[in-house]
N, C-alpha and C positions, 0 to 999 in steps of 0.2 A: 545554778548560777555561779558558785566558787567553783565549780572544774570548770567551766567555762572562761573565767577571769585566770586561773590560774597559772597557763603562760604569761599573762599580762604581768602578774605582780613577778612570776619568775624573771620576765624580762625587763621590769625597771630594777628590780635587786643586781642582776647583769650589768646592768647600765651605771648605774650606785658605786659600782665593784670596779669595773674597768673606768669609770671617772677618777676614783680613788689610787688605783695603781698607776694611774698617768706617767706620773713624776716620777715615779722609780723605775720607768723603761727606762734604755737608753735610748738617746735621740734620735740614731738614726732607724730605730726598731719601730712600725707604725702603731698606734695603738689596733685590735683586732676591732673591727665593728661588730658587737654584740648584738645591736640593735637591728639589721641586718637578717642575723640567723634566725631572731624569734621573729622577724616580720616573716619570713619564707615558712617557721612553722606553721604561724598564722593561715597563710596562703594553702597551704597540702590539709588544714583542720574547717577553717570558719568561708561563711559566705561573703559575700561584697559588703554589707552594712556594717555585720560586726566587724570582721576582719580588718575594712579599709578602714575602719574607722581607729580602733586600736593602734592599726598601724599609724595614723597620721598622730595619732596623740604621743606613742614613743617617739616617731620621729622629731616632734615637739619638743618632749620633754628632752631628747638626744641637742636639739638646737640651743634651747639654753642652758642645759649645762655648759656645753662646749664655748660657749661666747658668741657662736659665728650667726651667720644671717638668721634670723628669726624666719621658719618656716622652706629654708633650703632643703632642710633632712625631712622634715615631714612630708615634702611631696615628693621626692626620690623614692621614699621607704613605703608610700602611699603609689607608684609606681612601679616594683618592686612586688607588693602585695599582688597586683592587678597582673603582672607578668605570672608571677608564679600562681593564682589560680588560675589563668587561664591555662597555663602549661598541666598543672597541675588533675584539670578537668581532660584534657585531650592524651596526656602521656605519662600519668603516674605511676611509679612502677615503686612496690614497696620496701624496695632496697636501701640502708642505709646510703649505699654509691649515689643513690641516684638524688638522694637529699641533700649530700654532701657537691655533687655536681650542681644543683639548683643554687648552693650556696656562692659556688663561683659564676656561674653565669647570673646569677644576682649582685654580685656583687661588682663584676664587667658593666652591669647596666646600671648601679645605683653610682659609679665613680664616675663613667660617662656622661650620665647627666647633671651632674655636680659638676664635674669640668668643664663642661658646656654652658651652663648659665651662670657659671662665676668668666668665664675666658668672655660672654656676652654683655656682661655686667663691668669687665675690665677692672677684675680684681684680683687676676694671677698675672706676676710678675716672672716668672721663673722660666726657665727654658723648657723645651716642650720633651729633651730624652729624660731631664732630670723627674720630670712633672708623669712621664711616661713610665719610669722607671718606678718609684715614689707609685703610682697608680699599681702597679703588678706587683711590685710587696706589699699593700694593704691586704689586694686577695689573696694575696697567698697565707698571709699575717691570720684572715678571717677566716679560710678554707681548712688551715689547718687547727684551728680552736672550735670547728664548728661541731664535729663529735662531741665534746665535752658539754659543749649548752644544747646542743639535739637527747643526749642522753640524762642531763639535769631538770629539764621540762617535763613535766611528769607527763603531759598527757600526747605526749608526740609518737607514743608506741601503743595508742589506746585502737589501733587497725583492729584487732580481734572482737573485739567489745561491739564494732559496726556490724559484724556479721556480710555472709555471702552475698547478700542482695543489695549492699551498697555498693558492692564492687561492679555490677552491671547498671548502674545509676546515672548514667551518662549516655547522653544519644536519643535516636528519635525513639519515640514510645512502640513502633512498630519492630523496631530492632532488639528493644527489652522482652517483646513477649515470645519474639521464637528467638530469643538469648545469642543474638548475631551480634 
């Protein structure tokens, strides 16, 4: 049950840490979405129940720290989770690259949908290259801090410990037994 949690508490300490630094970025530098990267750990580790669930609860606990709509981040990052095990189940490849690529195509879909139901909601004022622009240095802001929280989560390198038979664990059962 503690390895199991153990992303979880690494990821509200993330959360704690990058709330904390806020104010000593410069303005125009975005904060990194922490919450983000351990939702995508989540995704390539845990099933639907625990996973999404976790996930909506950081995205949660991500909404009120931050002030802003109560439950915007929790269904992004609960979206987000749902993206990446599905990808996750169809094309996972155990390459760092290939975690750190989920990170930004996670993070293209969790800004998209945030801009879309605040621009629906009519509560972005700003113009759309600023808003555009602002959108591509977040990921890039989160893409490239994503190594350091993929390699601070202790259990995101735990691949060996699964053994060879999880690796053909995916697909119809007729394909599992002549290993197609």
């Amino acid at each position: 049950m503690f390895k199991t949690l153990m992303p979880f508490v690494g990821g509200i300490l993330w959360v704690f840490l990058a709330t904390t630094l806020d104010g000593f970025l410069p303005a125009h530098v975005p904060i990194p979405d922490v919450v983000l990267i351990v939702v995508i750990i989540f995704g390539f580790q845990y099933d639907f129940p625990l996973g999404g669930g976790l996930s909506f609860v950081l995205g949660l606990v991500q909404d009120i720290l931050s002030g802003g709509v109560i439950g915007l981040n929790a269904l992004s990052k609960t979206v987000v989770f749902s993206l990446t095990r599905v990808l996750a189940k169809r094309f996972y490849a155990p390459h760092w690259a290939s975690k750190i690529a989920m990170v930004f195509v996670g993070g293209l879909v969790d800004g998209l949908l945030v801009t879309v139901i605040l621009l629906i909601g009519g509560m972005i004022h700003i113009p759309g290259a600023v808003l555009a622009r602002r959108l591509l240095l977040q990921i890039l802001c989160t893409g490239i801090l994503s190594p350091l929280v993929l390699v601070t989560i202790p259990t995101v390198s735990d691949i060996a410990e699964r053994g060879r038979e999880d690796w053909f664990s995916h697909g119809p059962q007729k394909a599992k037994t002549r290993r197609i």
